[in-house]
C-alpha positions as CSV (number, residue, x, y, z in Angstrom):
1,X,-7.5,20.9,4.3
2,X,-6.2,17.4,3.6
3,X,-3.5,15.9,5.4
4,X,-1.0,13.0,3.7
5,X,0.8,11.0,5.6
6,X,3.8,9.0,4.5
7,X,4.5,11.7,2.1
8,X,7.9,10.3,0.1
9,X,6.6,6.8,0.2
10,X,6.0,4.3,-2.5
11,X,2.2,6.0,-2.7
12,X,2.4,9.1,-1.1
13,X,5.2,10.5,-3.5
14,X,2.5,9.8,-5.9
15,X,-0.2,11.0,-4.1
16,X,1.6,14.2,-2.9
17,X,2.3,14.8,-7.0
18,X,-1.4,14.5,-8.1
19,X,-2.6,16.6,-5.2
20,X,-0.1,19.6,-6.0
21,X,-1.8,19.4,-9.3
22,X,-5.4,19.4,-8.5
23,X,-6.2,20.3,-5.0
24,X,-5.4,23.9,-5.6
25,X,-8.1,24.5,-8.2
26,X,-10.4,22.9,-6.1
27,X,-10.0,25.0,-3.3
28,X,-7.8,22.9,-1.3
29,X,-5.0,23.2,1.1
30,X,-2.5,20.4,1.5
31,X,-0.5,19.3,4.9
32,X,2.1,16.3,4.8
33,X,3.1,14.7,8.0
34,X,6.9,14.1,7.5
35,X,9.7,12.8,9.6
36,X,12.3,15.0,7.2
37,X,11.4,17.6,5.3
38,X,14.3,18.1,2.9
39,X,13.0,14.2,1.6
40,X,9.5,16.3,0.1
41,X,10.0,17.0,-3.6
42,X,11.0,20.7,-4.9
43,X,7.6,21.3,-5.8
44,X,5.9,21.0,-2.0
45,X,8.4,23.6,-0.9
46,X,6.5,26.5,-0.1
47,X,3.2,24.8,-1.7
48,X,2.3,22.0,1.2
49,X,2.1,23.0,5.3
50,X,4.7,21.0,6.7
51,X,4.1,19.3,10.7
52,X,7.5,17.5,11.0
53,X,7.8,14.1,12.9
54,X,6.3,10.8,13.2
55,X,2.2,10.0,12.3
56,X,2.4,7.6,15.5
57,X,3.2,10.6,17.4
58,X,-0.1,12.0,19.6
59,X,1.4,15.5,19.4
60,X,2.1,15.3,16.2
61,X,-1.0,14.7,15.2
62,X,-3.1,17.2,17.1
63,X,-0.9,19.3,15.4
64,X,-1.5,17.9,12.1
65,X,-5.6,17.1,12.0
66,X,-6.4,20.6,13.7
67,X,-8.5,21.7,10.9
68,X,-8.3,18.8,8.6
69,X,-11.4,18.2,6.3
70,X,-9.5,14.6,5.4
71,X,-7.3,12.4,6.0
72,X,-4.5,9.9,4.2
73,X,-3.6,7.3,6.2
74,X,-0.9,5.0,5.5
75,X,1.3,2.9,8.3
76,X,4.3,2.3,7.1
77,X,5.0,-1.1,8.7
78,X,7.8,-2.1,10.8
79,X,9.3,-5.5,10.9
80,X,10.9,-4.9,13.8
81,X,7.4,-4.8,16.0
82,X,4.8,-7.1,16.0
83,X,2.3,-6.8,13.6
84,X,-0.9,-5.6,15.8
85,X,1.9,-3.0,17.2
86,X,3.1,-2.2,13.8
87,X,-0.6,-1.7,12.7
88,X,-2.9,-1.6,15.6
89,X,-0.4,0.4,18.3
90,X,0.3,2.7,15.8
91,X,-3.2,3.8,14.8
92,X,-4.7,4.3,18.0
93,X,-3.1,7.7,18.4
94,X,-4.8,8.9,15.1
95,X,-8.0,6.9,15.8
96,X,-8.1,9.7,18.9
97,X,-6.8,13.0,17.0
98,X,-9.1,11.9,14.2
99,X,-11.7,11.7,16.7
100,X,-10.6,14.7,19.1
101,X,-10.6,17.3,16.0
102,X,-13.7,16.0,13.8
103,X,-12.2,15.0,10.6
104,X,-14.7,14.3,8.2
105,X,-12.8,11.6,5.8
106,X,-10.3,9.4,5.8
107,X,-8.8,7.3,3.3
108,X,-6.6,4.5,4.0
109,X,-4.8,1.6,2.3
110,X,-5.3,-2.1,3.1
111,X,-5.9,-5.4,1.6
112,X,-7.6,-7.8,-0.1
113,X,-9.4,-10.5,1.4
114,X,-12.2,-9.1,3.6
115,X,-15.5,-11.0,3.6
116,X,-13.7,-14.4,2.7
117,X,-13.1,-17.8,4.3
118,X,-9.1,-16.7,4.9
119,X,-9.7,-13.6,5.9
120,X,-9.1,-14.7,9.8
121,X,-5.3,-16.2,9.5
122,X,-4.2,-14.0,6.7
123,X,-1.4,-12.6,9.1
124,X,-0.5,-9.0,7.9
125,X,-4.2,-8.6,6.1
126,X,-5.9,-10.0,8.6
127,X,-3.8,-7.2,10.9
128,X,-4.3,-4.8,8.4
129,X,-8.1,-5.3,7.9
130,X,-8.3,-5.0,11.8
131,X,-7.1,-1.7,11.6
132,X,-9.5,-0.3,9.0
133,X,-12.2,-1.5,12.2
134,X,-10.3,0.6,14.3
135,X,-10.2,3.4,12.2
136,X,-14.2,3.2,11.5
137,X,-14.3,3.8,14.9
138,X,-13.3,7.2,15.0
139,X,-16.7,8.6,13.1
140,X,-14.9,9.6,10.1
141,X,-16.6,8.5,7.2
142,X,-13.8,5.9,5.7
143,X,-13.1,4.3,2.7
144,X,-10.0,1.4,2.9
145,X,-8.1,1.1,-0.4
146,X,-8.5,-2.6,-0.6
147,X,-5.5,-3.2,-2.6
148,X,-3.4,-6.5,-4.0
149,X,-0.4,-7.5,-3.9
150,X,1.8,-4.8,-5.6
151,X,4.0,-4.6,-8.6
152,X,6.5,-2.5,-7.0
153,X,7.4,-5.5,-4.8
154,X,9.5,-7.1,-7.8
155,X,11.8,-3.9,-7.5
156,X,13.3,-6.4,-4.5
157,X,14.1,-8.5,-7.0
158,X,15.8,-6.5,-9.3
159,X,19.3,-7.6,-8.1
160,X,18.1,-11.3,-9.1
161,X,16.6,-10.8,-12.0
162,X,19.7,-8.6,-13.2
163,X,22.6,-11.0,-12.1
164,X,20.9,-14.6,-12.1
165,X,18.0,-14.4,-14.4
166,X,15.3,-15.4,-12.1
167,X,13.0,-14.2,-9.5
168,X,11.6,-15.8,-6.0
169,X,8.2,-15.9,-4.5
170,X,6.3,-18.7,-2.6
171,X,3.1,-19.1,-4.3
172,X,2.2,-21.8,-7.0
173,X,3.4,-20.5,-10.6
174,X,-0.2,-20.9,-12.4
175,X,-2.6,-19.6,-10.1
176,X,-3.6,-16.2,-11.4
177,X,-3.9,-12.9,-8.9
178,X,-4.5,-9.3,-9.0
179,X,-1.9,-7.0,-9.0
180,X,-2.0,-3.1,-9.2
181,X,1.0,-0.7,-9.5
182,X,1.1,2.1,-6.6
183,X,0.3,4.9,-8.7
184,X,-3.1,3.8,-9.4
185,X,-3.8,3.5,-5.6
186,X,-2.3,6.9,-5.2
187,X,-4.9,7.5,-8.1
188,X,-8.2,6.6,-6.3
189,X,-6.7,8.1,-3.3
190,X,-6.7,11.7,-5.1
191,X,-10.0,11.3,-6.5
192,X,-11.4,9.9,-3.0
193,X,-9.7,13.3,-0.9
194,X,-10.8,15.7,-3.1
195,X,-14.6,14.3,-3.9
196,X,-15.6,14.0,-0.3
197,X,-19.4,13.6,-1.0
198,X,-19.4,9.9,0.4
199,X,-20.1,8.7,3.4
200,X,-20.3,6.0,6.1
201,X,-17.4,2.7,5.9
202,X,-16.5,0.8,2.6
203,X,-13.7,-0.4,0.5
204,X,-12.8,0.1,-2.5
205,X,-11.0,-3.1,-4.2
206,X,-7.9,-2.2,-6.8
207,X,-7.6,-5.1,-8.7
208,X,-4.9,-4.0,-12.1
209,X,-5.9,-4.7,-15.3
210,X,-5.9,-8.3,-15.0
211,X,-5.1,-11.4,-13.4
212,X,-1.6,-12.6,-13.7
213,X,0.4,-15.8,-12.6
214,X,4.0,-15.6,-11.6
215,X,4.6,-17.8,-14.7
216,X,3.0,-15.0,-17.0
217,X,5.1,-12.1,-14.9
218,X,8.3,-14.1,-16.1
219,X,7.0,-14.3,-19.7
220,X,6.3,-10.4,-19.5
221,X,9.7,-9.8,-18.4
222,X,11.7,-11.8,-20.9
223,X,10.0,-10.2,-23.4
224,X,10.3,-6.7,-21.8
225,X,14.1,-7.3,-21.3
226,X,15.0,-9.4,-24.1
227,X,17.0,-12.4,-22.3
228,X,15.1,-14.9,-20.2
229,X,13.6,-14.7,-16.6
230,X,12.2,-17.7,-15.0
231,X,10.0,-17.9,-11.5
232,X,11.7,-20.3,-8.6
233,X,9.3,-21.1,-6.1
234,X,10.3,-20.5,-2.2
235,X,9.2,-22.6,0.3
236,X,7.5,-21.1,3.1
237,X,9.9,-22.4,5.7
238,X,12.8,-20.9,3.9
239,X,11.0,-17.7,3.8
240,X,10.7,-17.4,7.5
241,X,14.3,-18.8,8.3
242,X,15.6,-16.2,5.5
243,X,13.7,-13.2,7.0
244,X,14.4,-14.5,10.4
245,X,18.0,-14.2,9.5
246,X,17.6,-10.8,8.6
247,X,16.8,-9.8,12.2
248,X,13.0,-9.0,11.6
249,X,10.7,-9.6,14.7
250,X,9.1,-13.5,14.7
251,X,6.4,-12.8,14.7
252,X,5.8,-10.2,12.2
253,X,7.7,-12.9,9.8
254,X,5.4,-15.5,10.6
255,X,2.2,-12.8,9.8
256,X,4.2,-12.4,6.3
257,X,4.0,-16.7,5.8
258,X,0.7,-16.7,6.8
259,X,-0.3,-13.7,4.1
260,X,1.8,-15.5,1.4
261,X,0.0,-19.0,1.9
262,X,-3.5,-17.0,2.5
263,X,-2.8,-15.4,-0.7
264,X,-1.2,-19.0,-2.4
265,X,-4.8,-20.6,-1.1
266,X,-7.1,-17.5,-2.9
267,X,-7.2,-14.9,-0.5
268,X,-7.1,-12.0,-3.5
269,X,-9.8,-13.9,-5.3
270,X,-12.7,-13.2,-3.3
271,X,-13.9,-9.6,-5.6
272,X,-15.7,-9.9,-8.8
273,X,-13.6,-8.1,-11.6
274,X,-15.7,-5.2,-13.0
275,X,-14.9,-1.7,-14.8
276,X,-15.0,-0.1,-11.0
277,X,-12.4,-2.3,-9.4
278,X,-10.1,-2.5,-12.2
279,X,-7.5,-0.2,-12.1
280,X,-5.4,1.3,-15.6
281,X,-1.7,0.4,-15.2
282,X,-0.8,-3.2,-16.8
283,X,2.4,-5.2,-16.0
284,X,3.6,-4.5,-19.4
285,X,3.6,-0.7,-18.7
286,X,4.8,-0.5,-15.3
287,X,7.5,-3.3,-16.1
288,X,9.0,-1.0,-19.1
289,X,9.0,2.4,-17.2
290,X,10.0,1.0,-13.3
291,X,11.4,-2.3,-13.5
292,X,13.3,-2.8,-16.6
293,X,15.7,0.4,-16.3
294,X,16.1,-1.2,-12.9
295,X,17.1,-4.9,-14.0
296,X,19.2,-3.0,-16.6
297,X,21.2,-0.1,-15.0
């Protein structure tokens, strides 16, 4: 039995659709922890066993991990909390049920940056890398998807992009970072739940194809969408009064600043690339089938 939470997110969608292809032949059984059912795709009707409600939910989750061989574990954060209650808080319920019913594996998704000199004031990573400790704790073996930033973050931009011709970030336009689309994390995820013959605590780093600059994203797009896209740089203090404005909690705003000027100072940089941590989906790809009909519609 593997349970997925987060089901008809950004990852789980994907996730959820590579695991109704293969668990079944390998003898597994799927369960999704959803807040509304009617949101799972045609396919998981009937297919998936269904414990409706919210993965931060004790009750909810004896419910779901009685039985469960392993585990995905994804908190989908909130902006209106602060970050260790928007990571932290929320886990401790499953860091018990995981605990409580003997679940042998869990994968989750986190960050870049462990093991390196920014890895303490990193805001959201430094959170999120706290919470893979946590989740250790439980005596599951555990494996953190150790991911970059992701392409599907430009999708926010696609209202930019569209009717001004340019995109916003804060970091400096030539320094090269990892990026990795979310299907490939949904990727590893699959091959993690349903190969269960590792154990003990790790990461494994998704890195993308390649190292890219915001200046090289901007060349990919103009040439994906045939008129020209340029980078503008944010500040850091604009960021914070902007999101700010938007009514998000302080101080989970000021844990995204410190995560952008971790990253802006090398925080991704800190994994050798090699065949294992490189992951298949380049910006070229993902830019043609997601973001351009996006931009263009």
């Amino acid at each position: 039995m593997i349970v997925i939470t987060a089901p008809t997110g950004n990852i789980g969608r994907h996730l959820l659709s590579a695991l109704l292809k293969s668990a079944p032949a390998a003898g597994e059984e799927l369960r999704v922890i959803v807040r509304d059912p009617a949101r799972l795709p045609e396919q998981a009707r009937g297919a998936v066993d269904v414990v409706t409600g919210s993965h931060a939910d004790a009750d909810v989750l004896d419910r779901a991990f009685d039985g469960a061989d392993a585990v995905f574990w994804l908190v989908p954060p909130d902006a209106a909390l602060t970050p260790h209650d928007a990571y932290i808080g929320f886990s401790r319920p499953a860091v018990k049920a995981l605990a409580a019913h003997g679940v042998g594996h869990v994968v989750g998704v986190s960050a870049l940056g462990r093991g390196t000199a920014l890895a303490d004031r990193a805001g959201i990573v430094t959170t999120s890398l706290a919470m893979d400790d946590l989740i250790a704790e439980s005596g599951a073996a555990y494996r953190a998807l150790a991911c970059a930033s992701f392409f599907e973050n430009f999708l926010e931009e696609a209202d930019s992009i569209r009717e001004h011709g340019f995109f916003t970030d804060t970091v400096e336009a030539d320094r090269k970072a990892p990026l990795v689309a979310v299907a490939d994390i949904a990727a590893a995820a699959a091959d993690l739940l349903l190969d269960r013959s590792w154990t003990g605590t790790g990461s494994v780093p998704l890195l993308g194809p390649e190292d890219l600059s915001v200046n090289d994203l901007a060349r990919i797009m103009t040439e994906q969408f045939g008129r020209p896209v340029r980078y503008e740089r944010q500040s850091l203090d604009d960021m914070y009064t902007t999101l700010v404005g938007y009514g998000l909690n302080e101080a989970f705003v000021q844990s995204i600043v410190d995560m952008k000027r971790a990253k802006d100072q090398g925080l991704d940089a800190g994994i050798t690339r090699t065949p294992e941590t490189t992951s298949p989906t380049s910006f070229e790809q993902w830019c043609a089938q997601i973001l351009k009909p996006a931009v263009l519609s």
